[in-house]
Each structure stands twice: as C-alpha cells, then as structure tokens.
C-alpha positions as CSV (number, residue, x, y, z in Angstrom):
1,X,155.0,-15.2,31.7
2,X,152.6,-13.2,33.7
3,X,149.1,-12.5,31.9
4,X,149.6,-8.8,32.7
5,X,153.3,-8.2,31.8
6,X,153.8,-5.7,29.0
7,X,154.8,-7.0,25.3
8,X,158.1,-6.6,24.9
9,X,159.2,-6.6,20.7
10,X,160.7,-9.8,19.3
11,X,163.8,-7.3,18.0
12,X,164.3,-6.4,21.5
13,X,165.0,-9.7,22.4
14,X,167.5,-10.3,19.2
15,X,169.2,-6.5,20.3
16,X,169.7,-8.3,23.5
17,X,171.1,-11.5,22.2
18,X,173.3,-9.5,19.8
19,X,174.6,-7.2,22.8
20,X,175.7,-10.6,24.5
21,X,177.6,-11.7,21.6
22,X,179.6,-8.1,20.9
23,X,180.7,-8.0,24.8
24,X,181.8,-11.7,24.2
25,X,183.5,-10.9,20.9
26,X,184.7,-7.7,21.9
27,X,186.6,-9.0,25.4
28,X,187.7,-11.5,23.1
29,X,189.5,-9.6,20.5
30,X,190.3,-6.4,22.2
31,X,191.8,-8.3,25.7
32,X,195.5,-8.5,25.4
33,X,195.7,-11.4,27.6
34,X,192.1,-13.2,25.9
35,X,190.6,-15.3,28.2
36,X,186.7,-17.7,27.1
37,X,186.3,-17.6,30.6
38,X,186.2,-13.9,31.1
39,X,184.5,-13.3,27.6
40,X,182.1,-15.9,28.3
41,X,181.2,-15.0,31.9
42,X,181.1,-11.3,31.2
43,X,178.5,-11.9,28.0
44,X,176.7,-13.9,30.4
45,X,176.1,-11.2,32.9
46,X,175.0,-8.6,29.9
47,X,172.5,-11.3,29.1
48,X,171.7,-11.6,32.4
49,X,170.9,-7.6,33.5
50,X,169.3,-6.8,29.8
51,X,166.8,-9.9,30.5
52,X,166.1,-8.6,34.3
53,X,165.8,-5.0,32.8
54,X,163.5,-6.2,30.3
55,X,161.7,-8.4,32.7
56,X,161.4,-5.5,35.0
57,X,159.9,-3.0,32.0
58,X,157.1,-6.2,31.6
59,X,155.9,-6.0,35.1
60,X,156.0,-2.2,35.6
61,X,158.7,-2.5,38.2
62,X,161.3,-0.1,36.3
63,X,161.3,2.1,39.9
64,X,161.9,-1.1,42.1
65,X,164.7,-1.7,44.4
66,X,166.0,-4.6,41.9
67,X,166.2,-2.1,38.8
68,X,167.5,0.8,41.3
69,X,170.6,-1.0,43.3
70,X,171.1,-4.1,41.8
71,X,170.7,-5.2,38.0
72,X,169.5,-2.0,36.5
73,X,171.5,0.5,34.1
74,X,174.2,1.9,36.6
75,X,175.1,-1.9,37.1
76,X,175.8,-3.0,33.6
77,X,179.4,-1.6,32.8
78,X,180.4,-2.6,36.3
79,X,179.8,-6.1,34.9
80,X,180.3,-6.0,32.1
81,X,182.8,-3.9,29.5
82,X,183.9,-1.6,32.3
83,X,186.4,-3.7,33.1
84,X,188.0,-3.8,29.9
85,X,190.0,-1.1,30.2
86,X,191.8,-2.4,32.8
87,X,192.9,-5.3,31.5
88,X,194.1,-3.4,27.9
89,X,195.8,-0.9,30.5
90,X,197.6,-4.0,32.2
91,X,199.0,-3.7,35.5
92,X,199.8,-0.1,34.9
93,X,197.0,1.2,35.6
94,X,196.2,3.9,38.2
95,X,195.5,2.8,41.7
96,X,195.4,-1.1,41.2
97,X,196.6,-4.4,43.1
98,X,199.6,-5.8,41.6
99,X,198.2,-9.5,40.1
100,X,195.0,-9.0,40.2
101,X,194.2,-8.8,36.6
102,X,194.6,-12.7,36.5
103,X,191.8,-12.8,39.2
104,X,189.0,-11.5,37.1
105,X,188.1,-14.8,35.4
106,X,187.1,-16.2,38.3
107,X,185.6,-13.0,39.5
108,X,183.2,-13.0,36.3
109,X,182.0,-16.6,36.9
110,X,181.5,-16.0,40.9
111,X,179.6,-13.0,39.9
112,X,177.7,-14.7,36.6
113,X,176.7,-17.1,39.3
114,X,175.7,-14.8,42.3
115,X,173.3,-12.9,39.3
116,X,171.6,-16.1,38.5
117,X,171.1,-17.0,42.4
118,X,169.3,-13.2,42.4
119,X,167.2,-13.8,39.6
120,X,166.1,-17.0,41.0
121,X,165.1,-15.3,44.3
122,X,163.4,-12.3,42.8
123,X,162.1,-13.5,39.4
124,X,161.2,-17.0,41.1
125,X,160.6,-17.6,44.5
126,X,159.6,-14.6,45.3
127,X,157.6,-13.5,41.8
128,X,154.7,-13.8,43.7
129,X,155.3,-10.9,45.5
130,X,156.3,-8.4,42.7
131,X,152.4,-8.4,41.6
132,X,150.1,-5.8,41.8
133,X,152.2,-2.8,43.3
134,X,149.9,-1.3,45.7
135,X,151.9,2.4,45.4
136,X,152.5,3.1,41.8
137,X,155.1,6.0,40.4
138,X,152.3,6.6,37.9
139,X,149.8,7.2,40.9
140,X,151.0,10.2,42.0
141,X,150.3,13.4,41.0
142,X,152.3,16.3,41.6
143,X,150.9,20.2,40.4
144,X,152.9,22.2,38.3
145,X,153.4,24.7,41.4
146,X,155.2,21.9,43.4
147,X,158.5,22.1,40.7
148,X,159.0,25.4,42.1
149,X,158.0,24.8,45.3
150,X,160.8,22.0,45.2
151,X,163.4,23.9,43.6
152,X,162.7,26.9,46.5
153,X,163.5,24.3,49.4
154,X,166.8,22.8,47.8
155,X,167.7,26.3,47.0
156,X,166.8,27.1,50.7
157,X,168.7,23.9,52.0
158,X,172.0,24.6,49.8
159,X,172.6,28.4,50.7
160,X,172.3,26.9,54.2
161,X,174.2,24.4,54.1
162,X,176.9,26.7,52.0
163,X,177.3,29.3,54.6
164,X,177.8,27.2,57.4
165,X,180.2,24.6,55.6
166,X,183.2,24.4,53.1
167,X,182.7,22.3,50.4
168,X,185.3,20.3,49.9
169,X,185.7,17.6,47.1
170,X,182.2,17.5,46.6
171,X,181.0,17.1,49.9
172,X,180.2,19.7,52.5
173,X,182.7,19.2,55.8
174,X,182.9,20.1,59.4
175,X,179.0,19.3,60.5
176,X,178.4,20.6,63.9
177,X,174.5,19.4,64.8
178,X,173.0,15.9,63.7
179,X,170.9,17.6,61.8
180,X,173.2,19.1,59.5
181,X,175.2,15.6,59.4
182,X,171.6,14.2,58.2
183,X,171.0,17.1,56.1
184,X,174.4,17.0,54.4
185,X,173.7,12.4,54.1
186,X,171.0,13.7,52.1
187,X,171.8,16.4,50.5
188,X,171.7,14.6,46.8
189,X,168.2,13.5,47.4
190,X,166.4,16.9,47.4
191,X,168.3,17.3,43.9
192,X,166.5,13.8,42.7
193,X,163.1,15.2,43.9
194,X,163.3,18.2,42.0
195,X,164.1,15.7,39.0
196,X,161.3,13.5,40.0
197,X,158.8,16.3,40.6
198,X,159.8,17.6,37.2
199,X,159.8,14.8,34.8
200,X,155.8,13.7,36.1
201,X,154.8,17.0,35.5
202,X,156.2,17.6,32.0
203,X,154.8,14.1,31.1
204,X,151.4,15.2,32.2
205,X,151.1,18.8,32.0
206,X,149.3,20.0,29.1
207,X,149.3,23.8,29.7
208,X,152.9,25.5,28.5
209,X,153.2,27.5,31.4
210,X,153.4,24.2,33.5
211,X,155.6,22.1,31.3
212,X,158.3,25.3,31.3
213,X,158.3,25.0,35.0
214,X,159.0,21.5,34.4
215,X,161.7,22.2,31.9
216,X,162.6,24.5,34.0
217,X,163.0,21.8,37.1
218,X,165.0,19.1,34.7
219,X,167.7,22.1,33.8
220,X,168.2,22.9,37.8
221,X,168.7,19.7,38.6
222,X,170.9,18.5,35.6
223,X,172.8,22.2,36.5
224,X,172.9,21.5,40.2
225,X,174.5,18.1,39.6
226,X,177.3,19.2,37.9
227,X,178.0,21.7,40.4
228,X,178.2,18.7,43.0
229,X,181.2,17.5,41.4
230,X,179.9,13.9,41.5
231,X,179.7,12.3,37.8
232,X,177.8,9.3,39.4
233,X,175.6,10.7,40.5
234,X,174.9,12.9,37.4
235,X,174.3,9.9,35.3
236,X,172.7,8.3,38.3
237,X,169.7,11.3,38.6
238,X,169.6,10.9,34.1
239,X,168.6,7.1,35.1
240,X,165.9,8.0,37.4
241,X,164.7,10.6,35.2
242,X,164.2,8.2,32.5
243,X,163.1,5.4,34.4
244,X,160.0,7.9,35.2
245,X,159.2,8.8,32.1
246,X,159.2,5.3,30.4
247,X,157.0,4.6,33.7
248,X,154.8,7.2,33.0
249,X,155.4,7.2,28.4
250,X,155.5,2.9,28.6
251,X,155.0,2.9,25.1
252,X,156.7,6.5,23.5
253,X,160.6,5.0,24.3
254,X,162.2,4.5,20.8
255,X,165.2,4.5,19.4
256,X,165.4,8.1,19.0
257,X,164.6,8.8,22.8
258,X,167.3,6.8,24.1
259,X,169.8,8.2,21.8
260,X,168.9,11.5,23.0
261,X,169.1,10.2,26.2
262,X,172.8,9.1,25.7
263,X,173.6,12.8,23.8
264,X,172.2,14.1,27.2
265,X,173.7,11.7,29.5
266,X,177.6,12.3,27.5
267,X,177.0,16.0,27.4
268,X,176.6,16.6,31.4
269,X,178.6,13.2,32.4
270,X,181.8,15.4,30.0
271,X,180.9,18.9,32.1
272,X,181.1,17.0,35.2
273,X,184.5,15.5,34.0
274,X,185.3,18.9,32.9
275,X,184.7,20.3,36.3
276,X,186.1,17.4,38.6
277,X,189.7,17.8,36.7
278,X,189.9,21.6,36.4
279,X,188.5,22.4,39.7
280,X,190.8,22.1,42.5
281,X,188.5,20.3,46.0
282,X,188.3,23.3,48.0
283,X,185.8,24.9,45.5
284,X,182.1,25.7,46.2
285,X,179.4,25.0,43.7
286,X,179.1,28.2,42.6
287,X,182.9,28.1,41.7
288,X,182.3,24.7,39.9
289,X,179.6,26.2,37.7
290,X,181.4,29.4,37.0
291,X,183.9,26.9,35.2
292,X,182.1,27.3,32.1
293,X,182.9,31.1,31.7
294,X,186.4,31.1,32.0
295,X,187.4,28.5,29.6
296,X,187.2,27.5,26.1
297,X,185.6,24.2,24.4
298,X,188.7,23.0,23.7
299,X,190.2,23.1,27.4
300,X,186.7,21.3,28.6
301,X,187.6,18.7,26.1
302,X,191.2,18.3,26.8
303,X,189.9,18.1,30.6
304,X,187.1,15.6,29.7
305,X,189.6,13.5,27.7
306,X,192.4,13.7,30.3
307,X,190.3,12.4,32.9
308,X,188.0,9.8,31.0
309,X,191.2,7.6,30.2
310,X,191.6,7.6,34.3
311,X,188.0,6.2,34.1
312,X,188.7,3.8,31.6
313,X,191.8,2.6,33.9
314,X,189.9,2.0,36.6
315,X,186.8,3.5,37.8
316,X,184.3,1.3,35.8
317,X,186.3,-1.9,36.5
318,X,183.7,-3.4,38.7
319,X,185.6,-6.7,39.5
320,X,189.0,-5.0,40.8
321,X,188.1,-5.0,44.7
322,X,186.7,-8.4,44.6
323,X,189.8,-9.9,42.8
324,X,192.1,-7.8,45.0
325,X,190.2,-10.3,47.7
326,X,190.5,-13.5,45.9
327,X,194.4,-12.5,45.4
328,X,194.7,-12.6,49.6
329,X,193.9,-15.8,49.2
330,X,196.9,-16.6,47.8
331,X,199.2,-14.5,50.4
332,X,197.3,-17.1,53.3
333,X,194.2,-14.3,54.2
334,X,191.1,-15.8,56.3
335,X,187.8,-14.5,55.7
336,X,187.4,-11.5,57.7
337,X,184.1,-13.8,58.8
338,X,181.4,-10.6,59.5
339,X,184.1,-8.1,60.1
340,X,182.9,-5.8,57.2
341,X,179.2,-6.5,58.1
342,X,179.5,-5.5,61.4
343,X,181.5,-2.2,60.7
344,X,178.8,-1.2,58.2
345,X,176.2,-2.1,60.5
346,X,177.8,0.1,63.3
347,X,178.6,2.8,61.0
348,X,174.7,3.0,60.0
349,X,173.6,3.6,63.7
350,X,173.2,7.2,65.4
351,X,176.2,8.8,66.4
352,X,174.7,8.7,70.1
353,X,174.4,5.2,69.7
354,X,177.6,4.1,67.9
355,X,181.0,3.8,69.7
356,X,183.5,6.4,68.8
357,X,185.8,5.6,65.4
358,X,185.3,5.0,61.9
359,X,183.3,1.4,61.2
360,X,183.1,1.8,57.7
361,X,182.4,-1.5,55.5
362,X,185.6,-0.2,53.3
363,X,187.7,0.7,56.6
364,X,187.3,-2.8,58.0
365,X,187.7,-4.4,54.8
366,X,191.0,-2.7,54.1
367,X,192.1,-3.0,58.0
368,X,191.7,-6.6,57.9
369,X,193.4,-7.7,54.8
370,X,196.3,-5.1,55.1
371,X,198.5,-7.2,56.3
372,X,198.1,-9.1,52.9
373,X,199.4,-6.8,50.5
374,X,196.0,-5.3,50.2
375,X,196.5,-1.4,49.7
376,X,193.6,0.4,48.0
377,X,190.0,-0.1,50.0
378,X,188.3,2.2,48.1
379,X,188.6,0.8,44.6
380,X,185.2,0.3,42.7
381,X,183.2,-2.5,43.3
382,X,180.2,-4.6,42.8
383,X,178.4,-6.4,45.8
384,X,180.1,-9.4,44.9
385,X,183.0,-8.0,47.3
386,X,181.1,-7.9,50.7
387,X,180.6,-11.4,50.3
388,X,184.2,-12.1,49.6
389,X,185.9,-10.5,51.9
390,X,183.3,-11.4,54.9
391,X,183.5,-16.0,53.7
392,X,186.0,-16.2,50.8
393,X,184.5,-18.0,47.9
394,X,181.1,-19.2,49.5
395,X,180.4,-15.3,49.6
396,X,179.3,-15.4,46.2
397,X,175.4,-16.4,48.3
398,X,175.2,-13.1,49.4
399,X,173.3,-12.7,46.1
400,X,170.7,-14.4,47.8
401,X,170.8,-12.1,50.7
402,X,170.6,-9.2,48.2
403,X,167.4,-10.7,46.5
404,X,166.0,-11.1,49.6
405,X,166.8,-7.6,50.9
406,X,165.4,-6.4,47.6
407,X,161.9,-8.2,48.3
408,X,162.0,-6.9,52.0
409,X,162.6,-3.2,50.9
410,X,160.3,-2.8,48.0
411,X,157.3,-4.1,50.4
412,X,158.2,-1.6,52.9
413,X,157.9,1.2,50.1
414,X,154.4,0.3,49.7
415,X,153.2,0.4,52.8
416,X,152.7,4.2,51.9
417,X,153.9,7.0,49.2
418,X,155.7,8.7,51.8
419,X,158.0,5.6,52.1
420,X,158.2,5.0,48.4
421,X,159.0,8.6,47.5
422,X,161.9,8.6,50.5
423,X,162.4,5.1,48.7
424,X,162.9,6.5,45.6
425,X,164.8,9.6,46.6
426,X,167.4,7.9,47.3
427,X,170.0,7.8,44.8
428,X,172.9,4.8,46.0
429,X,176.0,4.8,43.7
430,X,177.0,1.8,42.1
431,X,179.9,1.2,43.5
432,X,178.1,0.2,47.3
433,X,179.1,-2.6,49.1
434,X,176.1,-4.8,49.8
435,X,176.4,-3.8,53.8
436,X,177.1,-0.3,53.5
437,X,173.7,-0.5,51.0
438,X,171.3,-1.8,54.1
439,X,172.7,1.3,56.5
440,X,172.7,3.9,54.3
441,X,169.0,3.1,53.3
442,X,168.1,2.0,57.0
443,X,169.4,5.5,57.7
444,X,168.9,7.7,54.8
445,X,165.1,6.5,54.1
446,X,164.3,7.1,58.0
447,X,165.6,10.8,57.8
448,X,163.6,11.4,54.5
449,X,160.8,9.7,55.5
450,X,160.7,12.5,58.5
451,X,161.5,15.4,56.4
452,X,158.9,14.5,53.8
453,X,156.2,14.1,56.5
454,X,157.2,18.0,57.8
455,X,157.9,19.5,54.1
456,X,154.7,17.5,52.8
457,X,152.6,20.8,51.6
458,X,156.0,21.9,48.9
459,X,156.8,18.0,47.5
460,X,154.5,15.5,48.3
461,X,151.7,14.4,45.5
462,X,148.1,13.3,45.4
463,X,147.9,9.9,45.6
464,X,145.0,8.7,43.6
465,X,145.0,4.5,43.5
466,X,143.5,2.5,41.1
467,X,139.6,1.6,42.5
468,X,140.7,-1.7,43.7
469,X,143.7,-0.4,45.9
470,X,143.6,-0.2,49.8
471,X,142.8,2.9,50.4
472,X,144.1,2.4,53.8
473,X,147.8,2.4,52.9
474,X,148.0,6.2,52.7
475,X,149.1,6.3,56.3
C-alpha cells in the first residue's frame, strides 16, 4: 500500500466483507431459479467495486474517471443486486428477451472477470500514474458570489433554451443551430456545476451569508433535477455532491452522513419517480415542478410505488443487454466485429463532418443482431455489452481498454483545471456503452472546455497548488 494512502478503519473492511456475503446469500435465497454461479459471481463483483471505492477514498482519487464511469457508486447495483429483480420477476418482466434470464450466470463471471482485468490495469500497471494529482478538487477555490453567479447563467441558459424548444420527455427537441445542439448535449452539466460550486463553498465558507448561498445552490440544483425528469441523473448529481464533500470533509463521513445521504438521495430519486409517471412527455420543467401543488402525498406515493416495481423489473438489471447478446449466440449471430464501435465513433463527430443517419452504438447494435430475435437495443447495460456484441465472448478484454481509457482521460484532466472542471462536469449515466462513453466525452468535454474558457469570470475558481506543483499547468 502506498506510504501516503489514507487509513481506511479495520470495520470498514469487515462492512465490506459482510456486504459480499448478504448479496451472495441474498441472490441465493431470494432467486427462484438459485444459481452459486450467479450468487458467487455477483458477491464477487460487490467485493470487487467496494475494494476499488475504498482503494480510491485511500489515494484521494474519489473525483477520478475510475470512481466516476466505471467502478464507483452508480455502478454497483448494475452489478450487483439490480439484477435481482429480474430474475424474481421471471420472464414476465417489462421490456425483456425471451431466455435470457439463463444467460446471466455467465454474464456475472464474464463481467467478475473483465472487473478484475480493470483493476489490474489501474490499481497495478498503471498505479504509478495515479500518484500525486497535479490538479486537486480540494485546490480550487470558488467565492461565495460564484453560486449565484452560476445559478444566473443556468437560469439564463434554460429560459433560452425553453423558449426556443419543446421539451419533450426530458430532453429539449427540434435544435436548429450547432450551438443549441451543443448547448442542449450539455445542458445537465451547468446543473452539476451549480452543485459543484455549491458544495466547496458550504464546506469552506465560514460566514452565514455565504454558506446560505450555498444552501441555497444545493436546493436549485436538487430542484432543477427533478424538473429534468431524469432520475439518473438525480442520483447521479447526489453522487458528485458527495464525492466533493468527503474530498474536501476526508475525515467527517460517518454513519450518520451517509444515511442522510440515502434519506436525501430516496426523497428526490421518489419526486423524480413521482414526476416521470404522472407527467405526460410533452411537459416543460415548469409543468414538472408544479406537480407538487396539485396532488396529494398519497398520489406521489402511489406514483412512486407504481413506477419503482418497473424499475425493479428491469431498469437496474445491468446484465440484461449483455445476455440478450450471449443468447444470439445460440440463434447462429457473428460478432458484429467493430460495427458498434464504429457507429459510436461516427456518431461522436460534428455533424459537418459525419455522414447523414443515425450511427448510434445502440442503433448498430440492435441493427445487426435483429435478425436474431434481438428486439429491445435500449435495455440497461454495463460496458461489458460493447465488448460482446463487437467479439462475442473474448469481448470481455474490453475491460482492459476501459482501464486504459481511464488512465488516458484522468491525465488529460490535469493538464489544467479548465479540463478537469469540464472533466468533472460531466455527468455520464450508468447505463453507457463503453463506445458511446469515449464520444460523448471526446465531444462533451471539448464543448465545455470552450464554454468554461468564455464564461470563466461567473464559474471558474482560483487555483492555488500545493508549493511543489507546476505552476505551469494553469494553461
């Protein structure tokens, strides 16, 4: 272990252990069809992502591209117990491939293997590289002044954005200019940085007047969230938030802030279930919030309910779309050997640059194993499915790819705080495929990058390095 990795408690480690155990247990018992190779494979992976969390919290990388996209929080149901709910639900559950159910053992072991290949990569060959981050969350400084400032431009941004488009399903449609289609890419981001903004100044601020602006900042975002419509990325902006403050607090996290953390995190993830099952998709945000007025407690909660045992059917399963793959197999599919690859790549570039059509990763997926009783491309996922569908069963080294890609990108962030905070501002969803993750951040981080450099005076901090920093990477 590294001479400067934080302590991490003996009792941790035995939570983790006993973690492991309950998923194996749990899969166990509550599986109506049991199977020790699921069990085992999925208590494996918890092992796995609460050792790489926790290894992550030791060397101060909690706000690195491996925690972010790959084995941090927003990863671990998708591995792990999400799945369980499909297979109680059996194969009557909403939106799924007939058979596939009987796929996921094997889908558990390819992906208990392809998270062991990434930890080797990041935590070994590469651990060389993840010490001594040169730009440091806990570096920049941001004045109380710059929460509103913030909250002014994504105000600005949104009534634009809101008279000029409908907002349909929680997305605004119909962009006429590529600088509204960039604008509308991003549009989630300038919600994180009000977040981001917010949470280091109420962990710093000592006057009230600045932490109330900071409170202030946490409640626009969380409120602004809700009115997207999109529950992951609520729970996605509560994990950045947190990830800041244990960044900045390293030793305050107990017991009692993470179970607020999970109060806060069920309370707004239960609105935003609320809002996506009442509200009809042609609503505007305004319309979403405004929810809250017309009805009762006890029509949120039916709502909630009603469309959290969809969720439990199907939208945390993480291994579905990869063992809808490995089921192909069995109708004679080939690899689609770079198909989905390619499609994401062209998808990623400029519109003036890409050829006219839809080259989604998903779309070329779902084009290419149509013909083998493969019906529903846009089921949730974890990376594990890019390399399945692009080289069958040897796919399972695109983990390796991913580690790599995770080295590649968190050097690029500190080449400056610009490109860390664009970095950071990013917030992917879970359910990526690993293609569609290197366009959307080869185009996403490009446009922020830009927009930070013009907008710098309302949300970019002081940088202030520790003395034995380059001060030449402030470019």
């Amino acid at each position: 272990m590294d001479e400067a990795a934080r302590p991490v408690s003996g009792r941790v480690w035995l939570l983790l252990f006993f973690v492991s155990l309950t998923t194996f247990t749990g899969f166990f018992i509550l599986d109506p069809d049991p199977s020790l190779l699921l069990s085992g494979c999925v208590a494996v992976n918890a092992a796995i992502l609460g050792w790489a969390m926790l290894r992550l919290y030791q060397l101060d990388l909690l706000l690195s591209p491996m925690m972010l996209l790959f084995v941090g929080p927003t990863m671990f149901m998708y591995y792990t117990w999400g799945n369980l709910g499909a297979r109680i639900t059996g194969e009557a559950r909403y939106v799924a491939h007939f058979d596939t159910l009987e796929y996921y053992p094997l889908t558990a072991l390819l992906s208990a293997i392809g998270l062991i290949l990434y930890c080797l990569v990041v935590f070994g060959i590469f651990r060389k590289t993840l010490r001594r981050p040169v730009v440091r969350f806990q570096d920049l400084y941001w004045e109380p002044g710059q929460v509103l400032g913030a909250m002014s431009l994504v105000a600005v941004i949104f009534v634009y954005l809101s008279l000029k488009y409908s907002f349909v399903s929680g997305y605004f449609r119909g962009a006429e200019s590529d600088f509204d289609r960039w604008l509308i890419a991003t549009v989630n981001s300038f919600v994180t940085l009000v977040a981001v903004i917010s949470v280091s100044v109420l962990a710093r601020e000592g006057k009230k007047r600045g932490r109330m602006l900071a409170f202030l900042g946490v409640a626009f975002s969380l409120i602004l969230s809700i009115g997207l419509r999109s529950r992951t990325f609520m729970l996605i902006n509560l994990v950045i938030m947190a990830l800041c403050w244990i960044t900045l607090k390293p030793r305050q996290p107990k017991l009692t802030f993470f179970l607020v953390l999970g109060l806060v995190g069920s309370a707004v993830f239960g609105l935003g279930t609320a809002v996506k099952s009442l509200q009809g998709g042609n609503t505007t945000i305004a319309e979403n919030l405004s929810l809250f007025s017309s009805i009762d407690s006890s029509g949120l909660v039916t709502a909630a309910v009603r469309s959290l045992d969809l969720d439990r059917q199907y939208r945390t399963a993480g291994f579905e779309l990869p063992s809808a793959l490995l089921r192909c197999r069995e109708y004679g599919a080939a690899p689609a050997y770079g198909e989905g690859m390619i499609g994401a790549l062209l998808q990623g570039l400029p519109s003036f640059l890409r050829p006219s059509g839809n080259y989604t990763e998903r779309g070329s997926i779902l084009f290419h194993y149509a013909r083998y009783c493969f019906f529903y491309g846009d089921s949730i996922s974890i990376p594990l499915a890019s390399g399945i569908a692009d080289w069958g069963l040897p796919g399972v080294s695109i983990y390796i790819l991913m580690g790599i890609f995770s080295i590649l990108l968190w050097k690029l962030t500190q080449r400056s705080p610009r490109l860390y905070l664009a970095f950071l501002l990013v917030p992917l969803l879970p359910d990526q495929l690993f293609w569609s993750t290197i366009a959307h951040y080869a185009k996403v981080m490009t446009f922020l990058w830009i927009f930070l450099w013009v907008a710098g005076r309302w949300c970019m901090p002081r940088w202030s390095p520790p003395s034995d920093s380059d001060p030449q990477v402030n470019a």
